[in-house]
mmCIF entry with sequence, helices, sheets and N, C-alpha, C, O atoms, coordinates in Angstrom:
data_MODEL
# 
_entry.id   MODEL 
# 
_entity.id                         1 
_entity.type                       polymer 
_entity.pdbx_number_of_molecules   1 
# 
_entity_poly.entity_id                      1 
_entity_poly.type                           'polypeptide(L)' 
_entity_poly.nstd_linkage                   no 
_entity_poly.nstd_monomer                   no 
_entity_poly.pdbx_seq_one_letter_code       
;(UNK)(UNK)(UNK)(UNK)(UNK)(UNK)(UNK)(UNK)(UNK)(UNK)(UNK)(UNK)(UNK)(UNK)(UNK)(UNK)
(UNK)(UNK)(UNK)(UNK)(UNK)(UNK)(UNK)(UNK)(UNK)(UNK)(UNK)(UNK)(UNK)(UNK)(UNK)(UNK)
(UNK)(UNK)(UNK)(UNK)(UNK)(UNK)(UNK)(UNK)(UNK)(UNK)(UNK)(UNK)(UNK)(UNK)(UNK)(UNK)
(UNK)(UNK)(UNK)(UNK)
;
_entity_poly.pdbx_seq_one_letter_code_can   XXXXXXXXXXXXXXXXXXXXXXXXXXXXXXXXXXXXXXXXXXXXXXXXXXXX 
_entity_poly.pdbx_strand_id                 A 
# 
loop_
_entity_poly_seq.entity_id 
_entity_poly_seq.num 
_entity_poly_seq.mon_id 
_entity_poly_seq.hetero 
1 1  UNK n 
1 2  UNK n 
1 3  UNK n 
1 4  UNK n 
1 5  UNK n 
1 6  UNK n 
1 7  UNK n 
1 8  UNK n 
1 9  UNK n 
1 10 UNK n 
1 11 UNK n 
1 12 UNK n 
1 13 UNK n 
1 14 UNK n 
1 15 UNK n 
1 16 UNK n 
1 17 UNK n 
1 18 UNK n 
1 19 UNK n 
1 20 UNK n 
1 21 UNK n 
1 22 UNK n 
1 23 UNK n 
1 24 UNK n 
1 25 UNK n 
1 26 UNK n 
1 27 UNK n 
1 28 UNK n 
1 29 UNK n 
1 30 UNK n 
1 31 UNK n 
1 32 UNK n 
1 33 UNK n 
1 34 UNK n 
1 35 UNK n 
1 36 UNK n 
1 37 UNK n 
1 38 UNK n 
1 39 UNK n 
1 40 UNK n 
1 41 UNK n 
1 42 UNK n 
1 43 UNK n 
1 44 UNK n 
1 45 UNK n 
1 46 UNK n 
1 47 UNK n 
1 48 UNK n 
1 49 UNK n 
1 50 UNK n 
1 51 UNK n 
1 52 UNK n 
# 
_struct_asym.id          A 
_struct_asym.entity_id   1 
# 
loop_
_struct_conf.conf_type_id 
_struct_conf.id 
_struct_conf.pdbx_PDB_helix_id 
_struct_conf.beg_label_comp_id 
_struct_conf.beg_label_asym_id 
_struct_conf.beg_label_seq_id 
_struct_conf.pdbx_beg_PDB_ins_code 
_struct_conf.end_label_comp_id 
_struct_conf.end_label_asym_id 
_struct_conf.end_label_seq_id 
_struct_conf.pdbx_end_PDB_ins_code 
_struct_conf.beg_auth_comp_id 
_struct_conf.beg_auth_asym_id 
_struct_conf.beg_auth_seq_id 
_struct_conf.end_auth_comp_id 
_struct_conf.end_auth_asym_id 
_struct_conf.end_auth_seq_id 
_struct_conf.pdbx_PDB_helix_class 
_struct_conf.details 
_struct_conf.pdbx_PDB_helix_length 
HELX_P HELX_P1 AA1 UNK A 15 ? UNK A 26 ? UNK A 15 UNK A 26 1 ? 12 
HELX_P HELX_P2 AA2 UNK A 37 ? UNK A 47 ? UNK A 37 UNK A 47 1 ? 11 
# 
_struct_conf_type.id          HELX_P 
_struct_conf_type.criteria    ? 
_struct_conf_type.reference   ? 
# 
_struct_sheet.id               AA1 
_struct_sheet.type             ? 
_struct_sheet.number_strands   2 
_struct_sheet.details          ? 
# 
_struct_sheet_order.sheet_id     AA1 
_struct_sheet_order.range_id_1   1 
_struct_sheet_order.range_id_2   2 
_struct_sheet_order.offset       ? 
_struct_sheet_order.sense        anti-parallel 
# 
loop_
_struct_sheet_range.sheet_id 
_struct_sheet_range.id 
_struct_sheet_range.beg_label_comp_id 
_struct_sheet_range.beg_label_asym_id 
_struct_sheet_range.beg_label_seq_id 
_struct_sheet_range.pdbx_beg_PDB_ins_code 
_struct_sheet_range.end_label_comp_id 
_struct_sheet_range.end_label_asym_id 
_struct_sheet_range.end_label_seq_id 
_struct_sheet_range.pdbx_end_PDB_ins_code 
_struct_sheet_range.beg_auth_comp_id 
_struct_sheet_range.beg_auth_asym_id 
_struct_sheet_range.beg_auth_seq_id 
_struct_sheet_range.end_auth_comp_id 
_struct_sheet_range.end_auth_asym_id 
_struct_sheet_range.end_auth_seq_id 
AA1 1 UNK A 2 ? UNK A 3  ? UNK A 2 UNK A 3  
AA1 2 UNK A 8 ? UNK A 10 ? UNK A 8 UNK A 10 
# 
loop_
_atom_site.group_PDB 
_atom_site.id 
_atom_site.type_symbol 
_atom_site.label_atom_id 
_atom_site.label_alt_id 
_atom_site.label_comp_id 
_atom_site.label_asym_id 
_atom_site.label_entity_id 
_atom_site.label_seq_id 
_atom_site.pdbx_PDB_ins_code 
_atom_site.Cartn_x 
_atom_site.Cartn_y 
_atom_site.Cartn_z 
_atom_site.occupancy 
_atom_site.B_iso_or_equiv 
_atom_site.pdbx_formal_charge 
_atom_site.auth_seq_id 
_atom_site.auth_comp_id 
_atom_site.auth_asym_id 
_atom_site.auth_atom_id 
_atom_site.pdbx_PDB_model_num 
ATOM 1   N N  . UNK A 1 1  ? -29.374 -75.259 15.613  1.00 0.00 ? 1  UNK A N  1 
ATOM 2   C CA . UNK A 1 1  ? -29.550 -76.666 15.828  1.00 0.00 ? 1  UNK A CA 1 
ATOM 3   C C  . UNK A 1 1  ? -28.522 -77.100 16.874  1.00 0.00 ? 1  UNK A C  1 
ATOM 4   O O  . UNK A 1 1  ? -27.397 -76.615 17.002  1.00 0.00 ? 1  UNK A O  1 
ATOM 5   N N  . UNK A 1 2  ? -28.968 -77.912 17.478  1.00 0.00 ? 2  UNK A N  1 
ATOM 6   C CA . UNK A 1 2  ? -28.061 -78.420 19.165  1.00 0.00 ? 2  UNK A CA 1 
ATOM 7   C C  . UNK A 1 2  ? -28.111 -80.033 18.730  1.00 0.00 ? 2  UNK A C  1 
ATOM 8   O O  . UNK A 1 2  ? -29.017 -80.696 18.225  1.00 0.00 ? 2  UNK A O  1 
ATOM 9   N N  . UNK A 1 3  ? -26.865 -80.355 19.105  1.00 0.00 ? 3  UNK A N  1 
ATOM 10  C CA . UNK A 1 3  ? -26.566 -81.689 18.802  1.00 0.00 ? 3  UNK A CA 1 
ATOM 11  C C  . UNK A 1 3  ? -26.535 -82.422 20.038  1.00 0.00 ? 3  UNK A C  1 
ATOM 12  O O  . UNK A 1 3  ? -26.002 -81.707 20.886  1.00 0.00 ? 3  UNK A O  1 
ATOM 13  N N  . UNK A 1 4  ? -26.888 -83.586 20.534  1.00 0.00 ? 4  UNK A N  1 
ATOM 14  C CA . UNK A 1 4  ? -26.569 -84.295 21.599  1.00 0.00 ? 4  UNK A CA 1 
ATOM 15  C C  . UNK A 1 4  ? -26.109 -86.022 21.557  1.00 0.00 ? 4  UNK A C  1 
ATOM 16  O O  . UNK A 1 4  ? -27.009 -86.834 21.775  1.00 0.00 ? 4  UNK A O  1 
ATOM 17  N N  . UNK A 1 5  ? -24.761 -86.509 21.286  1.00 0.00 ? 5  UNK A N  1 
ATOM 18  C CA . UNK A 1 5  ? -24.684 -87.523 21.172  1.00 0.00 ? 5  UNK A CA 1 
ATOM 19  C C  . UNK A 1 5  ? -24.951 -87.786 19.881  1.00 0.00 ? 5  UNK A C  1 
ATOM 20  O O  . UNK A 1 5  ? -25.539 -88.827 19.589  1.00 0.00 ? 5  UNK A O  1 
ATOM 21  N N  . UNK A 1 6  ? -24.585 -86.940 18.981  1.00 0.00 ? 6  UNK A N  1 
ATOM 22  C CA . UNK A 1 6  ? -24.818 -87.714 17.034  1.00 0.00 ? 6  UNK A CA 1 
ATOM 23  C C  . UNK A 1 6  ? -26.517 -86.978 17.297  1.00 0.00 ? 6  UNK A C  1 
ATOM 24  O O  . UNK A 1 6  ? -26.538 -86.079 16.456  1.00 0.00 ? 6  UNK A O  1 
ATOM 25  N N  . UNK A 1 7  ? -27.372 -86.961 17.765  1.00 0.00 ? 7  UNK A N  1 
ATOM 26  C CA . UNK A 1 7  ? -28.664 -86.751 17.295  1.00 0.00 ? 7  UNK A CA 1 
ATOM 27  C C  . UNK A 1 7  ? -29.280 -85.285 17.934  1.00 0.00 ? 7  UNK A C  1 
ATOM 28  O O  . UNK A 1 7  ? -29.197 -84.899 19.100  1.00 0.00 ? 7  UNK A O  1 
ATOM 29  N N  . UNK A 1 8  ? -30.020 -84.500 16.595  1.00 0.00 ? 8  UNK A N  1 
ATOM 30  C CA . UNK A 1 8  ? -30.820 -83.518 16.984  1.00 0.00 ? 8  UNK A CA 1 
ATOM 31  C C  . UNK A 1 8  ? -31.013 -83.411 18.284  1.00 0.00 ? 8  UNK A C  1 
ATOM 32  O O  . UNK A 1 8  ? -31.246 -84.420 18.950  1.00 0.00 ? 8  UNK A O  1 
ATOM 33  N N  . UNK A 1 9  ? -30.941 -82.073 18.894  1.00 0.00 ? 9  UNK A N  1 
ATOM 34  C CA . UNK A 1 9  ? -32.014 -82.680 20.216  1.00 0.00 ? 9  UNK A CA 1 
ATOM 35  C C  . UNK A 1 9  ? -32.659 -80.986 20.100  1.00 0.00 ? 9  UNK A C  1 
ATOM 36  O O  . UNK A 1 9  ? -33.537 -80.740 20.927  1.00 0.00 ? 9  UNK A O  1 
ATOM 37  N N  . UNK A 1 10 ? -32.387 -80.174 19.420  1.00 0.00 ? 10 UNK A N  1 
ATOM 38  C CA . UNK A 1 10 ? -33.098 -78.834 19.446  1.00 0.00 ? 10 UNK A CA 1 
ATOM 39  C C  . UNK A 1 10 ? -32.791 -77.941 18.292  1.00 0.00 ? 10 UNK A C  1 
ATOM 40  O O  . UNK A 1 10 ? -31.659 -77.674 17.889  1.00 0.00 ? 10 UNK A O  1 
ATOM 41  N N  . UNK A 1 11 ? -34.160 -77.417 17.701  1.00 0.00 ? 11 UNK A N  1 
ATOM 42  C CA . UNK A 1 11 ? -34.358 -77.237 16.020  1.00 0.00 ? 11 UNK A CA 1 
ATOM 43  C C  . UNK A 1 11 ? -34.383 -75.437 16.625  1.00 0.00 ? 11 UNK A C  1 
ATOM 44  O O  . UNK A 1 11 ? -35.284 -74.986 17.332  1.00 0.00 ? 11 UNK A O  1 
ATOM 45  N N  . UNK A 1 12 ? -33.667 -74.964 16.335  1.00 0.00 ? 12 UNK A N  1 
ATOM 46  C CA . UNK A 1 12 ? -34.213 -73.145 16.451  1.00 0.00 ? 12 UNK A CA 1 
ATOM 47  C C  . UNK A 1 12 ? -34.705 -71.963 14.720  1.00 0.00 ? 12 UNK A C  1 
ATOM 48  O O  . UNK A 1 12 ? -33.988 -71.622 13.780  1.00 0.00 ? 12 UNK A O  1 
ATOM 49  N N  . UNK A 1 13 ? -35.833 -71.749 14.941  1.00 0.00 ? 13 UNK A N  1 
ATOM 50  C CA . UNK A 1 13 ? -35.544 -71.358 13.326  1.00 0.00 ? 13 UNK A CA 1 
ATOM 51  C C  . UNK A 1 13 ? -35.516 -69.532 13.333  1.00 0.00 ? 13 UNK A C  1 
ATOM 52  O O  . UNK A 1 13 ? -36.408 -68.715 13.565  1.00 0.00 ? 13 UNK A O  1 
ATOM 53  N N  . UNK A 1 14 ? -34.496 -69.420 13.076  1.00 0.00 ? 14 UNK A N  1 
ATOM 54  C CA . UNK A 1 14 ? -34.069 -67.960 13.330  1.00 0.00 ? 14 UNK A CA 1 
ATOM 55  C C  . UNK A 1 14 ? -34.704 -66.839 11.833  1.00 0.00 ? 14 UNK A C  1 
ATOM 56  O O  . UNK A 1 14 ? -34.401 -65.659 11.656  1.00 0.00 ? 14 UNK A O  1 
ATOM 57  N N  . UNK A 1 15 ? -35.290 -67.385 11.275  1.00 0.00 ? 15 UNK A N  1 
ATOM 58  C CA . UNK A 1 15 ? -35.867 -66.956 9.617   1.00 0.00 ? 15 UNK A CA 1 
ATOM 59  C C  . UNK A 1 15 ? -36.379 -65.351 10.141  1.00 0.00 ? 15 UNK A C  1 
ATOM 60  O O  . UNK A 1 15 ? -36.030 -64.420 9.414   1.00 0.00 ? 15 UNK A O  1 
ATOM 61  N N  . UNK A 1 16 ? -37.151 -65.046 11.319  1.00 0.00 ? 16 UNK A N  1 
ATOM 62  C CA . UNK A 1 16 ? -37.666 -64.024 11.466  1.00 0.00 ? 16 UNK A CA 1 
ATOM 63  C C  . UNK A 1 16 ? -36.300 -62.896 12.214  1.00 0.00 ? 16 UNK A C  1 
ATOM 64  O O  . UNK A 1 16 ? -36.206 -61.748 11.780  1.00 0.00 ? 16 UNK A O  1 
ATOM 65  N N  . UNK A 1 17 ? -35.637 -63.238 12.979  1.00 0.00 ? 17 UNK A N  1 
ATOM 66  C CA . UNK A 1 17 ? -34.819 -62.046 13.334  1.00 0.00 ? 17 UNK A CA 1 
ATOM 67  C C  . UNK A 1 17 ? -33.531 -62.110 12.322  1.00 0.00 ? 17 UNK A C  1 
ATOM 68  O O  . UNK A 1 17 ? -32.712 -61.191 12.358  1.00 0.00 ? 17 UNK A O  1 
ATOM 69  N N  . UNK A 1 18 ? -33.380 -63.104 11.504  1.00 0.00 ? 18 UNK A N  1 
ATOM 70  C CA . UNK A 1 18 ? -32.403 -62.521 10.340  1.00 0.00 ? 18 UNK A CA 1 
ATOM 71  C C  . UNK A 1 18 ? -33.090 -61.869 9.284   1.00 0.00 ? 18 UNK A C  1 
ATOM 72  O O  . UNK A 1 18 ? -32.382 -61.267 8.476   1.00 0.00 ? 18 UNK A O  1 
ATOM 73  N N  . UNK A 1 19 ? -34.406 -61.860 9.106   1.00 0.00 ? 19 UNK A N  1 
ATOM 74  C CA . UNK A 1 19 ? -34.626 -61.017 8.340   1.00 0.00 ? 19 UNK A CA 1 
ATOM 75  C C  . UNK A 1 19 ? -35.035 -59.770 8.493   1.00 0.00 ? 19 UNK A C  1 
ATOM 76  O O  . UNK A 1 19 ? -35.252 -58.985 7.571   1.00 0.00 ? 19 UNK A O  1 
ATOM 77  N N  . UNK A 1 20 ? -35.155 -59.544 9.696   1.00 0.00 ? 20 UNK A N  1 
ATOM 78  C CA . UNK A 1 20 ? -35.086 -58.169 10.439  1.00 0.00 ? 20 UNK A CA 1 
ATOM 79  C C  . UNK A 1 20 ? -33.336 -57.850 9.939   1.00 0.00 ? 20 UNK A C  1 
ATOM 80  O O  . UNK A 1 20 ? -33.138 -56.927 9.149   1.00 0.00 ? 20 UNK A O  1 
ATOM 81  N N  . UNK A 1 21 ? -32.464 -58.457 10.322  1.00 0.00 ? 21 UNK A N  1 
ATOM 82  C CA . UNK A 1 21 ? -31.060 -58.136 10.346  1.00 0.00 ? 21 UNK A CA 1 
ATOM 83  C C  . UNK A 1 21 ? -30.733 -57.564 8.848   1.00 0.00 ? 21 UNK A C  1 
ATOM 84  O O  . UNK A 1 21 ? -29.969 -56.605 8.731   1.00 0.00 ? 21 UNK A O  1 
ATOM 85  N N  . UNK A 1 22 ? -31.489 -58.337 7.411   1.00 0.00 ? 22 UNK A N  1 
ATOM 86  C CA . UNK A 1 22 ? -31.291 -58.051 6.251   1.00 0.00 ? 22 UNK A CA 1 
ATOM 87  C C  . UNK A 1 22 ? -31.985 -56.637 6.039   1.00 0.00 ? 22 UNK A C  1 
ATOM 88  O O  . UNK A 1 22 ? -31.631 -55.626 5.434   1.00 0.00 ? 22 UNK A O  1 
ATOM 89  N N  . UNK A 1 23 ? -33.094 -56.961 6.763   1.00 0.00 ? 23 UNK A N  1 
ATOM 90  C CA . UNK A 1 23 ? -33.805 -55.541 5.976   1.00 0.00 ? 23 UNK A CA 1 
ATOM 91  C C  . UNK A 1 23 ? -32.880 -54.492 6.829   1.00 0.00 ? 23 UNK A C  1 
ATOM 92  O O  . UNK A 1 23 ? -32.531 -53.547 6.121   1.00 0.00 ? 23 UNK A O  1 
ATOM 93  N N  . UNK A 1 24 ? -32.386 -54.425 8.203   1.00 0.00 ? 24 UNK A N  1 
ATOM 94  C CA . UNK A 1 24 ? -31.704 -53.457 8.298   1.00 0.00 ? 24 UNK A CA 1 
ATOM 95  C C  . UNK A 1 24 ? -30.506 -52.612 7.947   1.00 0.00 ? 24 UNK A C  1 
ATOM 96  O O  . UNK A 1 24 ? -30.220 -51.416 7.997   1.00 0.00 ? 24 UNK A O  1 
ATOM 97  N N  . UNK A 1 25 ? -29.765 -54.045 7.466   1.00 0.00 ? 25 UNK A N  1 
ATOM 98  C CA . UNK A 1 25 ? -28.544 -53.793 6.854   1.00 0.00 ? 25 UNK A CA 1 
ATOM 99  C C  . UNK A 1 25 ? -28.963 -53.179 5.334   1.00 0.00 ? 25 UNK A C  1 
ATOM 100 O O  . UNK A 1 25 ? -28.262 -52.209 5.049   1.00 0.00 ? 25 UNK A O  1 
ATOM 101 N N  . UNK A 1 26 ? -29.584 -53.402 4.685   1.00 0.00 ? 26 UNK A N  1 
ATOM 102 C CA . UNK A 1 26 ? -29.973 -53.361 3.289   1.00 0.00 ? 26 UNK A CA 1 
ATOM 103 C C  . UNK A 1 26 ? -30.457 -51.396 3.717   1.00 0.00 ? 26 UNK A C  1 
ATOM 104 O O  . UNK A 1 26 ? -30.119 -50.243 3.447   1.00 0.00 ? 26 UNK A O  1 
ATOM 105 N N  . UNK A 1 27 ? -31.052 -51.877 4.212   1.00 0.00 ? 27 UNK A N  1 
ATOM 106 C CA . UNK A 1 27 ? -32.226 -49.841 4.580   1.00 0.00 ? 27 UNK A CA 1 
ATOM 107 C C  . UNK A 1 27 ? -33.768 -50.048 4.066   1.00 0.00 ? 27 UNK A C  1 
ATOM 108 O O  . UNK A 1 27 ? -34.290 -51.080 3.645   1.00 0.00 ? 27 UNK A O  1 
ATOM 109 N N  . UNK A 1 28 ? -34.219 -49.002 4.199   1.00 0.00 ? 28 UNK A N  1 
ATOM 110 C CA . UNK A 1 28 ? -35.258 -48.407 3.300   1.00 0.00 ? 28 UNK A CA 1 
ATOM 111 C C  . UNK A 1 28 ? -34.938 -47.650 2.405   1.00 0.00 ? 28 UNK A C  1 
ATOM 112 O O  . UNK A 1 28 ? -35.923 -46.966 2.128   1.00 0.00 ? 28 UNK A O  1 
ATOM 113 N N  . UNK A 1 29 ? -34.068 -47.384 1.776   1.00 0.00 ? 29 UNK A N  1 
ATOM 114 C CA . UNK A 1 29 ? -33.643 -46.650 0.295   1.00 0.00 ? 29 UNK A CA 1 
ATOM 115 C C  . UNK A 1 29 ? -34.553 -47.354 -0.377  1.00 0.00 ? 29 UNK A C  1 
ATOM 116 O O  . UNK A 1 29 ? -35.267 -46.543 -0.966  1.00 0.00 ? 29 UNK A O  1 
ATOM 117 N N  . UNK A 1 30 ? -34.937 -48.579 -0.617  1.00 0.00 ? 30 UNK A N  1 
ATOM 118 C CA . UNK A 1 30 ? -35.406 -49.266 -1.564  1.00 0.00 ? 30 UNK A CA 1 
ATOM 119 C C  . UNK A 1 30 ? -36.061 -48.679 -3.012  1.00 0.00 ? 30 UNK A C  1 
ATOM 120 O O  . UNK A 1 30 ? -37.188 -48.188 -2.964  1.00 0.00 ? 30 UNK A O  1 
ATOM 121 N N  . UNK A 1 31 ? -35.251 -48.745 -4.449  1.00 0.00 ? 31 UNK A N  1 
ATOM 122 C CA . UNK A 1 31 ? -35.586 -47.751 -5.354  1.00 0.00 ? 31 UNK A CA 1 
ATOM 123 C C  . UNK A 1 31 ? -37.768 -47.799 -5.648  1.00 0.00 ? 31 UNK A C  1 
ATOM 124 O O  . UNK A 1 31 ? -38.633 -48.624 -5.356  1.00 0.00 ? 31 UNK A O  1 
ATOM 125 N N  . UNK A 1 32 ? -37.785 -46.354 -6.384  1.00 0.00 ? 32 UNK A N  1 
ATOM 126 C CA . UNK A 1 32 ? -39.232 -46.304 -6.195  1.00 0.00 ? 32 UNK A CA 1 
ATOM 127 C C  . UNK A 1 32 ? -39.235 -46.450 -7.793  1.00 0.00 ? 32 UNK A C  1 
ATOM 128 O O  . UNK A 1 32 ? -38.134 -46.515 -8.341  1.00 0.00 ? 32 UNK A O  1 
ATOM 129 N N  . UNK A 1 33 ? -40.592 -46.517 -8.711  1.00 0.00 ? 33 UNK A N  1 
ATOM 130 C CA . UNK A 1 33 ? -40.587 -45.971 -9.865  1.00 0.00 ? 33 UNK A CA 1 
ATOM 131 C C  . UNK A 1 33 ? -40.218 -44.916 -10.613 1.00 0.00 ? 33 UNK A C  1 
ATOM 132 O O  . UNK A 1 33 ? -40.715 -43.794 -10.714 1.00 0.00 ? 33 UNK A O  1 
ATOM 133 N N  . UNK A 1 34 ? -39.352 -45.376 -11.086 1.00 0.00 ? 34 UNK A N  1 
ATOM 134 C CA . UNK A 1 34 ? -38.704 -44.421 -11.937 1.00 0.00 ? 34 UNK A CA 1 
ATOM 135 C C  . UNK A 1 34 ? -37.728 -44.035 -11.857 1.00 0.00 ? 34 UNK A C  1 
ATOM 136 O O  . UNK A 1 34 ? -37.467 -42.978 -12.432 1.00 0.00 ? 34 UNK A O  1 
ATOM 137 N N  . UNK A 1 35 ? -36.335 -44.999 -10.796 1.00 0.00 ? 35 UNK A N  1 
ATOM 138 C CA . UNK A 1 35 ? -35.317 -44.916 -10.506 1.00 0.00 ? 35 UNK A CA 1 
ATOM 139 C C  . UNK A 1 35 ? -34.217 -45.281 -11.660 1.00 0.00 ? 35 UNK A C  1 
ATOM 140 O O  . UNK A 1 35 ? -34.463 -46.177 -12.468 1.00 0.00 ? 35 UNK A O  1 
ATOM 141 N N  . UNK A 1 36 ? -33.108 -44.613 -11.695 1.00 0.00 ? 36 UNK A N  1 
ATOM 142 C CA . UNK A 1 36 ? -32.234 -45.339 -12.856 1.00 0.00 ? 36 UNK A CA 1 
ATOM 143 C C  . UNK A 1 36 ? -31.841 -46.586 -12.684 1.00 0.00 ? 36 UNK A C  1 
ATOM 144 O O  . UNK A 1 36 ? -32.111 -47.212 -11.658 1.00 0.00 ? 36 UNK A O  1 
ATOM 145 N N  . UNK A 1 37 ? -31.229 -47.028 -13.574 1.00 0.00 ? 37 UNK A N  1 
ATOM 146 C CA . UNK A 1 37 ? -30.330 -48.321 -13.592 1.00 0.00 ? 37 UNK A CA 1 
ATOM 147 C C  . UNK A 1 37 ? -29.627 -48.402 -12.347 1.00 0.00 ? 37 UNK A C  1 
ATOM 148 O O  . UNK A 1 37 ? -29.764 -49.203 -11.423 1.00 0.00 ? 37 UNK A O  1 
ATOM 149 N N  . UNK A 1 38 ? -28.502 -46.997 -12.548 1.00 0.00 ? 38 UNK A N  1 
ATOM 150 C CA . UNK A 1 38 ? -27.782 -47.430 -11.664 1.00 0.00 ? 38 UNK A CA 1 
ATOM 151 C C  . UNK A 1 38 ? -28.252 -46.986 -9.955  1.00 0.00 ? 38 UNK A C  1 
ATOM 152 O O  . UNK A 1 38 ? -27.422 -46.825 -9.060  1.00 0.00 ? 38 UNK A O  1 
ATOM 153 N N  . UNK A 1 39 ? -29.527 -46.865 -9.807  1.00 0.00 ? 39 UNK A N  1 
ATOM 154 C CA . UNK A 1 39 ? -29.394 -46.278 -8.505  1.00 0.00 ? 39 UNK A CA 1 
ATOM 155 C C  . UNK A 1 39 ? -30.111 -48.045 -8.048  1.00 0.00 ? 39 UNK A C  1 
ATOM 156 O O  . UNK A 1 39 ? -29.645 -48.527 -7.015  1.00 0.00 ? 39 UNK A O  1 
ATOM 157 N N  . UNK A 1 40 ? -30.906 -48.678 -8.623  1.00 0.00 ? 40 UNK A N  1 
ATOM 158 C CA . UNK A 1 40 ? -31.121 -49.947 -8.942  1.00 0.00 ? 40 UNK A CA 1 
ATOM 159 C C  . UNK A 1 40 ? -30.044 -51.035 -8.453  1.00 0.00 ? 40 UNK A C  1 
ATOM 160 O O  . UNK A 1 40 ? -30.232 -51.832 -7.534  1.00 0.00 ? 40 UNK A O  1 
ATOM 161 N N  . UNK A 1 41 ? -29.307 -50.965 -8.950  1.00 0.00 ? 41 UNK A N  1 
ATOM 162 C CA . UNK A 1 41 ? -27.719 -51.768 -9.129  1.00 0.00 ? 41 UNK A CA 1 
ATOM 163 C C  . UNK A 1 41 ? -27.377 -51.568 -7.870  1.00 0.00 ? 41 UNK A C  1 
ATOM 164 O O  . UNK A 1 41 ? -27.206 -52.557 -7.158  1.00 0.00 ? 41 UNK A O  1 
ATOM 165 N N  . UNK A 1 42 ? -27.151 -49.831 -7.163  1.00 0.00 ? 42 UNK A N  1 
ATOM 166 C CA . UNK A 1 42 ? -26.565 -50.121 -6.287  1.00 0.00 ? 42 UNK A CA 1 
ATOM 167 C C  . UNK A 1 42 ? -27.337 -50.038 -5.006  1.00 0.00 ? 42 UNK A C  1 
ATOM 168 O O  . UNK A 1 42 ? -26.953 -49.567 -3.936  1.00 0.00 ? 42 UNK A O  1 
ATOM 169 N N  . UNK A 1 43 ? -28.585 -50.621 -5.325  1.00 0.00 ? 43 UNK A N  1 
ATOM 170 C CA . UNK A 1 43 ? -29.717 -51.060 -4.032  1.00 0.00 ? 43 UNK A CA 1 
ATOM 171 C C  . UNK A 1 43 ? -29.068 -52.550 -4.100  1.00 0.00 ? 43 UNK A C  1 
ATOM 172 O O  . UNK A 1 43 ? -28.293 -52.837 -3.188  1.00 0.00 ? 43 UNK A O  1 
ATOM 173 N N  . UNK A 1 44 ? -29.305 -53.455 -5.040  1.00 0.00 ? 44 UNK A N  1 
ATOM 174 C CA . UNK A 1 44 ? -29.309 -54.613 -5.214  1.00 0.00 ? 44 UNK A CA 1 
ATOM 175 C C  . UNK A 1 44 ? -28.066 -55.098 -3.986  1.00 0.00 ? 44 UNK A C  1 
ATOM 176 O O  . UNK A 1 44 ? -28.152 -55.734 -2.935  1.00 0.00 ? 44 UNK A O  1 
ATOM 177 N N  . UNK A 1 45 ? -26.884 -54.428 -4.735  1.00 0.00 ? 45 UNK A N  1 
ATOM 178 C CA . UNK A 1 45 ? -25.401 -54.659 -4.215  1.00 0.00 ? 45 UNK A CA 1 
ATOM 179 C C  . UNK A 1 45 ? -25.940 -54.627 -2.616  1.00 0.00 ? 45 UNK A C  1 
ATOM 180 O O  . UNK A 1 45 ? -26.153 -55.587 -1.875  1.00 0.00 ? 45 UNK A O  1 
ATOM 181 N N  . UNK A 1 46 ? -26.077 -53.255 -2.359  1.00 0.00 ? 46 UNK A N  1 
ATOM 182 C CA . UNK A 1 46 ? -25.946 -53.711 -0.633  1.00 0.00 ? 46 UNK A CA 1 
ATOM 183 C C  . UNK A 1 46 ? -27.484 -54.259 -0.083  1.00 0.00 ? 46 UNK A C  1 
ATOM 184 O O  . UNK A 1 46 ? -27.550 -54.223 1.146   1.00 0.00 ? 46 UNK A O  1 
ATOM 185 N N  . UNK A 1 47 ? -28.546 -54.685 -0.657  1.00 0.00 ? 47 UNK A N  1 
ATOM 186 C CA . UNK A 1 47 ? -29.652 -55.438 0.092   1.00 0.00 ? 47 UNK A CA 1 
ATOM 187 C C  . UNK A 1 47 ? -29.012 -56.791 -0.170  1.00 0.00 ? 47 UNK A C  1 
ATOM 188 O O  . UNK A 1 47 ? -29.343 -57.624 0.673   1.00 0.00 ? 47 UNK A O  1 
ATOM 189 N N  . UNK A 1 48 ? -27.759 -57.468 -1.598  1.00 0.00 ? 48 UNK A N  1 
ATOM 190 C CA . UNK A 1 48 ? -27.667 -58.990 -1.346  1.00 0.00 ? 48 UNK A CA 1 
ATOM 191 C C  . UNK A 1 48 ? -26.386 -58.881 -1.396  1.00 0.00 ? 48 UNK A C  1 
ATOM 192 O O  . UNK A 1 48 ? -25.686 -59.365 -2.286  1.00 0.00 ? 48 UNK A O  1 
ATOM 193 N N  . UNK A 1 49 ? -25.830 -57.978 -0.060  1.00 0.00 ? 49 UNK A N  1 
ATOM 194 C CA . UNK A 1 49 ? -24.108 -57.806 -0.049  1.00 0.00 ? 49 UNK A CA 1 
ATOM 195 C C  . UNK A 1 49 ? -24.105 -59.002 1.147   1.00 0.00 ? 49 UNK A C  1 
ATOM 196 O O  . UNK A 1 49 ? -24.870 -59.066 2.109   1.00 0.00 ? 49 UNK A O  1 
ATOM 197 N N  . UNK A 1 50 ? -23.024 -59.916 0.796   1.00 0.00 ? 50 UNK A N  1 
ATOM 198 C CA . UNK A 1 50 ? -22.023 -60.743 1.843   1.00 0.00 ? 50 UNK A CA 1 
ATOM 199 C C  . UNK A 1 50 ? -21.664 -60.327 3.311   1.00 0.00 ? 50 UNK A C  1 
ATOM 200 O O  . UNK A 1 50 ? -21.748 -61.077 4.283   1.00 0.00 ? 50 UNK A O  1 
ATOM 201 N N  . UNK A 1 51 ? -21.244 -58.994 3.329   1.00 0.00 ? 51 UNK A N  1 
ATOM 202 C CA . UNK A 1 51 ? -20.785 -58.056 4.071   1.00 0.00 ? 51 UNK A CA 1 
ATOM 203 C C  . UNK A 1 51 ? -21.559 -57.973 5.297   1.00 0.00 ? 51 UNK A C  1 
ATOM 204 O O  . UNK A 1 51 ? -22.758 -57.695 5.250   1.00 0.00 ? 51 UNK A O  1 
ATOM 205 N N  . UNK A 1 52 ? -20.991 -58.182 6.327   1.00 0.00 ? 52 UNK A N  1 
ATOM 206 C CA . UNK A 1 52 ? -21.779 -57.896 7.729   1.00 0.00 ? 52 UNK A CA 1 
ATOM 207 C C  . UNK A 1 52 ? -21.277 -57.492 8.583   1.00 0.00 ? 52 UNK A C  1 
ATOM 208 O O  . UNK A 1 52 ? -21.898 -57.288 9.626   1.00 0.00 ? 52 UNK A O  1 
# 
């Protein structure tokens, strides 16, 4: 978003190349059926890690 003088003047919606950025950071590990707990857990951790 670009400000000009107190008011909007340009909306950018970035939704599609950050979620390129998540799925890359995260991987394709993504667990399959029949994965344990913990291999589960530690998909979760780094697909909704802070960390960049």
């Amino acid at each position: 978003m670009e400000l000009e003088a107190g008011r909007i003047s340009r909306v950018t919606d970035c939704s599609k190349p950050m979620a390129d950025i998540r799925s890359r950071i995260a991987g394709t590990d993504e667990p399959g059926p029949g994965s344990s707990h913990e291999d589960i857990e530690a998909w979760v951790e780094r697909a909704f890690s802070r960390k960049y």
